[in-house]
N, C-alpha and C positions, 0 to 999 in steps of 0.2 A: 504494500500500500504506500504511494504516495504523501510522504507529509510534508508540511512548511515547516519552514523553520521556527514560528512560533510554538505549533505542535511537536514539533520535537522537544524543545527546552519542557513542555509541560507532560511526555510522556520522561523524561530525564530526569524528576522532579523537582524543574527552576519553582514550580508555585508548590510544590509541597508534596507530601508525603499521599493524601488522598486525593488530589488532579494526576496524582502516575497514576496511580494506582486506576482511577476512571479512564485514562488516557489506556491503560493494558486494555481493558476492559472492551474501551472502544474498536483497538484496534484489532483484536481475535475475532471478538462482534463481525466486521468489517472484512477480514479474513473469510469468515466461515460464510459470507455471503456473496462473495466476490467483487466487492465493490473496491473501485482503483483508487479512490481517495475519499475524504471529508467534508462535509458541506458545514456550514459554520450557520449556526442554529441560535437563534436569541428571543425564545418563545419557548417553556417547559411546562408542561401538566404530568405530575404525576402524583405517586404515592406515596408516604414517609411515614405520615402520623396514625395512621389507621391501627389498633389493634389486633393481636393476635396472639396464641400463643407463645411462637417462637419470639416474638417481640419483647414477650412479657420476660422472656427467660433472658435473651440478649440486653435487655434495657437492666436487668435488674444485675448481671455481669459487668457493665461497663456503661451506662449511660445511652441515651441516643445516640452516641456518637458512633457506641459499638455496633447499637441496629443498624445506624446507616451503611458502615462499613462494609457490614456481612450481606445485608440484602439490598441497597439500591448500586454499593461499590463492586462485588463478590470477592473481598479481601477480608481474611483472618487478622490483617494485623491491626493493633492500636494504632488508628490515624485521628489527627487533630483534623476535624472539620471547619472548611475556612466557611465566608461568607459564598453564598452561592455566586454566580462569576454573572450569569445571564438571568432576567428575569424568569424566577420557576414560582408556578402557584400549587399548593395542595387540591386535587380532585374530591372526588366523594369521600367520607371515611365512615368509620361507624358512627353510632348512634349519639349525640351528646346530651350537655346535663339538658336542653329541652324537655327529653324522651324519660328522664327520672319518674318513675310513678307513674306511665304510661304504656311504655315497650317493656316487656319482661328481656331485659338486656344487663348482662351484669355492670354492676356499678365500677367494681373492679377495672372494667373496660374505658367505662367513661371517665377515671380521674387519670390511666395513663394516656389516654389520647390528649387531656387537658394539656400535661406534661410534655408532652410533645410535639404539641401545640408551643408552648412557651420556645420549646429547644428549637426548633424550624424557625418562628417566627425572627427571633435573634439571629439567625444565619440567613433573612433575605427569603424567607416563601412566605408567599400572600397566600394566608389559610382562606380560600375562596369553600375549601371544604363542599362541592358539587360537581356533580359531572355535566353541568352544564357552563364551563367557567365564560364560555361567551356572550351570556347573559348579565355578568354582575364584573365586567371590566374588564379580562382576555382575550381581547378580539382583532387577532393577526390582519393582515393587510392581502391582497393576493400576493399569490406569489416570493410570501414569505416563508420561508425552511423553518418548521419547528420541532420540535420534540413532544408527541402529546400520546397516552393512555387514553384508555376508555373509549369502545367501539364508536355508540354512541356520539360524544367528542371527535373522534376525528375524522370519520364518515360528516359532518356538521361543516369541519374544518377545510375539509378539501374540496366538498361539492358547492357548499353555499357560500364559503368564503373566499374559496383561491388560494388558500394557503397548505401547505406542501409537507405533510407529515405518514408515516405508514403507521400502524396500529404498534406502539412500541409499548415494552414493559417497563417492571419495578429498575430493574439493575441498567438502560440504556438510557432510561431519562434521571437518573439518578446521576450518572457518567455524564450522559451532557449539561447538565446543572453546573459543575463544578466546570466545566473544561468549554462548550459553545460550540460544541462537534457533537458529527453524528453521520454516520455512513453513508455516504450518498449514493441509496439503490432506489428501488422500487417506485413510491408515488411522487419521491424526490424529481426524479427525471423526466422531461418532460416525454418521452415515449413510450411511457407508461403511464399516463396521464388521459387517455384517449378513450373512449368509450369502445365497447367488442361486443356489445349487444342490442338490441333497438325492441324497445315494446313501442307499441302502437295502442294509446289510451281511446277505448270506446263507451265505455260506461262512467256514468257522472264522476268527476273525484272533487267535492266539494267541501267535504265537513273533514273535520279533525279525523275521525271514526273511518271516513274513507281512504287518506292518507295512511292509517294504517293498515289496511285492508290493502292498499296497494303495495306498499312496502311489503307486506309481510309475502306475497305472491311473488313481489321482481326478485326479492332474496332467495325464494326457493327456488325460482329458477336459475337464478345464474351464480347461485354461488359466492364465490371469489369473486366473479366477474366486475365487469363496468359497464352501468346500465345506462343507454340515450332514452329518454322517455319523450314522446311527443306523441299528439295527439288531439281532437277536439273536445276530451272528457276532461282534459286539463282545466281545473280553475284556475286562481291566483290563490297561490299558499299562503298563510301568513308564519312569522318565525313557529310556532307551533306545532304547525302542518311540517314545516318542513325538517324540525328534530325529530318528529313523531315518525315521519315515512322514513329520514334514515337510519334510526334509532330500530325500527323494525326489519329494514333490509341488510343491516347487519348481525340482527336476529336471528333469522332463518335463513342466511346464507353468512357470509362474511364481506357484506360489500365495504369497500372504504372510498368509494367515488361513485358516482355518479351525475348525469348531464342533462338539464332539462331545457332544451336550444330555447334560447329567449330568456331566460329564467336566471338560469345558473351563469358563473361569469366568464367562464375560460370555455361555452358553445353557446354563440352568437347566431351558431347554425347547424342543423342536423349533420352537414359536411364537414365542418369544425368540427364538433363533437367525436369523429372518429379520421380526424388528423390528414383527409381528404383523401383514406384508405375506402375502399368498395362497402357500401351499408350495407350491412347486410339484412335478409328477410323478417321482417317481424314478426313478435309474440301479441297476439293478440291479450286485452284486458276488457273484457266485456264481462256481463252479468253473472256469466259462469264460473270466469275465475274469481270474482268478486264475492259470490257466496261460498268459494269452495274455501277462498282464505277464510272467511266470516265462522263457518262448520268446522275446519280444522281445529282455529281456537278455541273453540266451544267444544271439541272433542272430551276434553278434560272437567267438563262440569255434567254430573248425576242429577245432587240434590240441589232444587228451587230454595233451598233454607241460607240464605248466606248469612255470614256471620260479621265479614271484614269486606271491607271498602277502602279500596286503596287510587289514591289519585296522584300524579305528580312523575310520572316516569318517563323520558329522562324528568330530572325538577322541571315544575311547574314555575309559568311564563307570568309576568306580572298581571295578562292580559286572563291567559286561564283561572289564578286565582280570584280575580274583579269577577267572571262568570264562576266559579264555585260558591263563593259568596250569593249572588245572586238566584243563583239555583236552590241555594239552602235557606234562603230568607222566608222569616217567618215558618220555616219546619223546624222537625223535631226528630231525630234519631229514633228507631226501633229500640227499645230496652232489651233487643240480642245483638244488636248492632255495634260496631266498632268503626271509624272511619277515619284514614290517617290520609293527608295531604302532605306532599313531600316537595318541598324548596330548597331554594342557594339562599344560605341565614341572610345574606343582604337584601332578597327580596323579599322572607316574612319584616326585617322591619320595616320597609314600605307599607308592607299587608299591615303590619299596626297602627302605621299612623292614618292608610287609609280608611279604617274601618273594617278593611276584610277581616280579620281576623276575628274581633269582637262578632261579627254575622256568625263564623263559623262557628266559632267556642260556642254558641249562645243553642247552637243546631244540635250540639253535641260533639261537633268534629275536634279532630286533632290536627294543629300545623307543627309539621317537625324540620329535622332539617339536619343535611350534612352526608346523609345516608339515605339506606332504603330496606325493605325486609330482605330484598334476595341478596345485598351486599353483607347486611350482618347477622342474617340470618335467624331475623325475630318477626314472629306477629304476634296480635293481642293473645293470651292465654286460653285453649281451649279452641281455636281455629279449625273449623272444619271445609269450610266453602269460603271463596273470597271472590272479589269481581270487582275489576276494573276495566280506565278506558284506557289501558295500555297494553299493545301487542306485545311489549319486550317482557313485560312481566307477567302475562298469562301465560307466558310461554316458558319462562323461566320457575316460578314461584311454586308450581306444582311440586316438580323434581327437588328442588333446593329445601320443600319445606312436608312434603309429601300431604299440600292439602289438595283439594280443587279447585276449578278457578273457571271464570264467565270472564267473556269480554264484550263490551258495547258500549255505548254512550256516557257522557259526560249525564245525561238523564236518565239513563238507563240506570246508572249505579246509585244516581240519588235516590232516585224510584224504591230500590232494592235495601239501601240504607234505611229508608223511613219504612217500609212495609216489611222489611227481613226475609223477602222473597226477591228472585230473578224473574224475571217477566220483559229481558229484553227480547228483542229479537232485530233481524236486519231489515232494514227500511229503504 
């Protein structure tokens, strides 16, 4: 691999003991994927503070400083951690003190993540604590090389934004934190930027609900792939629509780009979109496939009795929670009901001083924040059925938690909230 000479001095250790040591990191990373040099990276999402148990045992050995070493560095040895080099913000983690007396989530969990909170903070990460951080101040430019985690995130990142990151983990964005490097392969280049598959939109895609619906069908078909979407069923998205549909197509397939000519910003044009290489044939999205995504997610749900209502996946939008609030106004929660809405903490305080919050508290709901059930792996105690308007977590939340699970509307759930039954269905 090709390096400058500033990379060199930092894999040498001119800045210190843990920039080598990311600087090895990086460069075997880069090695093992063939990439002939470095792109220099000044945007980082990742994870640091989250608990776990291996966390609990390394923090409790050596301080944060040891966790980071061992899991975001991959180095055994005692390294002093400097100031992070490039701006890096903390994504989702677990549950915080919000979720006290609410989420049956150990407390244990919540005062190290506190802890480690304090330790990041001090070394330069903006505990943004969401996996939406382009909502509450992280919001790259096109074209910009970043370093980011979390499907969701960087499928957001490269289709809607223009900016240039592959689906990376704990130990690569941890290594570019410290160092502003990061291998330049895959969504980095622009030749792999280019969309390799074309649906053709024929049934309506208008409401949030649809956008999943669509997403959750282009991920199963194409996979990995890069999907051009275009078509007359096409609405106009709003930021909602458009986490919600890539947040789903990374769901059930592994997409991290996608092009919607007009729309998105790097295809201006269906021929754009696929780098003025041969379109190929289209996948039709009519009625059919519309209900078969809609029946899939509803595979998973028996009993009409749900118990949990879960809203906000990826975090919910400031705009979404202004309609959760209004949806909930003047009702009242089922006395078997549990209902948890999940945000980036900078936009529940908004929600408090707009009022939402007080609407929902008042409903019976809960705003939490930082997390989600399928990240930490908690719902309210005694879950048996649960239902949301989210394709990533009906799809997930089953397996991770072995309950059932509905998916429909932002009405649907409220419906189901206030009455303790399912009664959605596809419209």
């Amino acid at each position: 691999m090709r390096l400058t000479d500033e990379e060199k001095v930092m894999r040498d250790g001119g800045e210190g003991e843990a920039t080598a040591a990311a600087m090895d990191l990086l460069i075997r990373y880069g090695d093992a994927l063939g990439a002939e040099h470095l792109c220099r990276v000044r945007n980082v999402a990742g994870t640091m503070t989250q608990p776990s148990p291996v966390k609990h045992k390394l923090v409790k050995e050596g301080g944060w400083a040891k966790s980071f070493a061992v899991i975001n560095l991959d180095t055994d040895e005692d390294v002093d951690i400097p100031r992070m080099k490039v701006p890096t913000c903390q994504l989702q983690s677990g549950f915080g003190p919000d979720s006290v007396g609410i989420a049956p989530y150990p407390s244990e969990n919540v005062e190290l993540q506190t802890t480690g909170e304090s330790f990041f903070g001090a070394h330069g990460v903006n505990i943004l604590s969401t996996c939406t951080p382009y909502q509450v101040g992280n919001l790259p430019v096109r074209g910009e090389h970043v370093a980011w985690m979390e499907s969701s995130a960087v499928v957001y990142a490269n289709s809607v934004l223009g900016a240039r990151t592959n689906c990376e983990g704990t130990a690569s964005t941890g290594s570019a934190s410290l160092t502003g490097r990061l291998p330049c392969w895959g969504n980095h280049k622009d030749e792999n930027r280019y969309g390799d598959a074309l649906f053709q939109v024929d049934a309506p895609v208008e409401s949030f609900q649809d956008w999943g619906l669509l997403g959750y069908y282009v991920g199963d078909v194409v996979q990995e792939g890069r999907p051009v979407l275009t078509g007359d069923g096409i609405g106009l998205p709003e930021l909602a629509d458009l986490k919600h549909f890539g947040a789903a197509t990374a769901t059930a397939g592994g997409v991290e780009l996608f092009h919607i000519p007009g729309l998105t910003p790097e295809a201006p044009t269906v021929e754009a979109a696929f780098g003025g290489k041969a379109v190929p044939e289209a996948v039709h999205f009519g009625e059919r496939e519309r209900r078969w995504a809609y029946e899939t997610l509803n595979s998973q749900g028996e009993s009409d009795e749900v118990d949990f209502i879960l809203l906000g996946c990826p975090h919910a939008s400031l705009d979404q929670l202004q309609r959760i609030a209004a949806a909930l106004d003047g009702k009242r929660l089922h006395s078997d009901t549990e209902m948890w809405i999940m945000t980036p903490r900078a936009l529940r305080t908004i929600a408090d001083a707009s009022g939402y919050t007080e609407v929902i508290e008042r409903a019976g709901a809960h705003i939490l924040t930082d997390s989600c059930p399928a990240m930490s792996k908690a719902a309210p105690d005694g879950t048996r059925v649960f239902a949301s308007d989210s394709a990533k977590q009906v799809h997930y939340l089953p397996a991770i938690l072995g309950i059932e699970g509905w998916f429909g509307t932002l009405e649907d759930c409220v419906d189901a909230a206030v009455t303790g039954r399912w009664r959605g269905e596809l419209r």
